[in-house]
C-alpha positions as CSV (number, residue, x, y, z in Angstrom):
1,X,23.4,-23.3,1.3
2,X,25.6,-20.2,0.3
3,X,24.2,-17.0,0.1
4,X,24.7,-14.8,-2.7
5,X,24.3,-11.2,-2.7
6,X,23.1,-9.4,-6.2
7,X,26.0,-8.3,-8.0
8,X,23.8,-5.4,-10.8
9,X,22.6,-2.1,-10.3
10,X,20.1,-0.7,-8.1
11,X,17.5,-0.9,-10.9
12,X,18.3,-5.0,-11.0
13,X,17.9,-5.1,-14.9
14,X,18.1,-8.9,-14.5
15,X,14.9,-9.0,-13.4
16,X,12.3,-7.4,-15.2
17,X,9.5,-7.4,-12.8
18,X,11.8,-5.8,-10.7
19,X,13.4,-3.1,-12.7
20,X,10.0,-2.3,-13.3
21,X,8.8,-1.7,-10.2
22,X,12.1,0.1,-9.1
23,X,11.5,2.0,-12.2
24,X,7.6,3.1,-10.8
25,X,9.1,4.1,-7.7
26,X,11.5,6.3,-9.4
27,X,8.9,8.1,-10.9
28,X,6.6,8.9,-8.1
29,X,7.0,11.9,-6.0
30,X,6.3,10.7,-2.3
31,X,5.5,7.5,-1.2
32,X,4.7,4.6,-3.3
33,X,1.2,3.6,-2.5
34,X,1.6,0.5,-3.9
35,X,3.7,0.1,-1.1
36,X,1.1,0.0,1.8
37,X,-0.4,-2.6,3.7
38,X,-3.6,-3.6,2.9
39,X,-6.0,-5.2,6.4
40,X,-9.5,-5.8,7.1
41,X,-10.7,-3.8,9.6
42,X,-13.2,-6.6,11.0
43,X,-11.3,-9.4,10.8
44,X,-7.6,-8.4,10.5
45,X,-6.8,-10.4,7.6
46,X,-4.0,-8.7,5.4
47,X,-5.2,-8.3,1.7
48,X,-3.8,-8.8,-1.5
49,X,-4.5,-6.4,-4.0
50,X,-4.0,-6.4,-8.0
51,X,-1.0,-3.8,-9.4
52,X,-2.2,-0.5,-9.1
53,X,-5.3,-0.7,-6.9
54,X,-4.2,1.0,-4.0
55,X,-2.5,3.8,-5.9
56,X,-6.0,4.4,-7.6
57,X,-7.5,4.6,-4.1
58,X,-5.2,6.9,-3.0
59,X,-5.4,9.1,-6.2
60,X,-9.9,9.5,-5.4
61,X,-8.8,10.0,-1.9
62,X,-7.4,13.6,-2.5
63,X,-4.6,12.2,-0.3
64,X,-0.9,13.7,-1.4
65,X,1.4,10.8,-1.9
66,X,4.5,13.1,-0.4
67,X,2.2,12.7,3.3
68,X,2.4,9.2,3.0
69,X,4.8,7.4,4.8
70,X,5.8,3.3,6.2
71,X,3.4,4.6,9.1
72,X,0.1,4.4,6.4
73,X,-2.1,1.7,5.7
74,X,-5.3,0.8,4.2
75,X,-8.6,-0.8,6.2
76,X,-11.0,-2.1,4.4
77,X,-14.2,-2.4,6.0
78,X,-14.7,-6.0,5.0
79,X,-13.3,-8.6,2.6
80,X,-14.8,-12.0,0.9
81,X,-13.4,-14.2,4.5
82,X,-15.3,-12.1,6.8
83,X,-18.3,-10.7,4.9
84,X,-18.7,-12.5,1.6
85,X,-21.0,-11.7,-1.6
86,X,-21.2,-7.7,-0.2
87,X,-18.3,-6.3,-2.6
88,X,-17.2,-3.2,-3.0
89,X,-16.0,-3.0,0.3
90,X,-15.8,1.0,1.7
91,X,-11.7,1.8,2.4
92,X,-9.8,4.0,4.7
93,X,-6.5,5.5,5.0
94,X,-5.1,5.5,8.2
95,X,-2.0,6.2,10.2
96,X,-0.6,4.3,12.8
97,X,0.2,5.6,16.1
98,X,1.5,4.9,19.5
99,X,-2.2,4.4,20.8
100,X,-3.9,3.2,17.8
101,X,-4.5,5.1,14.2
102,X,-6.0,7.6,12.8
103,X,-7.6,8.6,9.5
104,X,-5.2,10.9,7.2
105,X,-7.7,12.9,6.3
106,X,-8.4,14.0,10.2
107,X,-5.0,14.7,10.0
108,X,-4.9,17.5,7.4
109,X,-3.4,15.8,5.0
């Protein structure tokens, strides 16, 4: 099978979905939080979130989106595999690190 490589512009107006999302990423000062990956912290599971959920979490966080970085991700404390019918999960954002992570908050940011 021959590989083709996208011939428009960065904002890839051939695809809407993802001229859109190019186009949110523009518009944000720091990193996108929509960006992050999202884990349980019990089980490991990753998460899938809906559009705009973990920018909302970040935004009642207090967190600034310009100390965000690749090195950020969410926990969640829980998700329907491991603990089902609890809900409303509590979240944290946390950095990774060479020995582990730590909470962004604890970090001054």
């Amino acid at each position: 099978m021959e590989k083709t490589r996208c011939t428009h512009d960065v904002g890839c107006k051939s695809n809407p979905h993802v001229a859109s999302l190019n186009h949110n990423v523009s518009l944000k000062k720091g990193f996108d939080p929509e960006l992050m990956f999202v884990e349980c912290h019990k089980c490991g599971r990753p998460l899938i979130w809906n559009q705009g959920e973990a920018s909302q979490i970040i935004e009642q966080s207090g967190i600034d989106t310009k100390k965000l970085d690749a090195q950020c991700l969410i926990l969640a404390e829980g998700c329907p595999q491991c603990a089902p019918g609890e809900g409303g999960y509590m979240v944290r954002v946390v950095r990774l690190r060479e020995d582990g992570y730590k909470d962004i908050k604890e970090q001054g940011h």
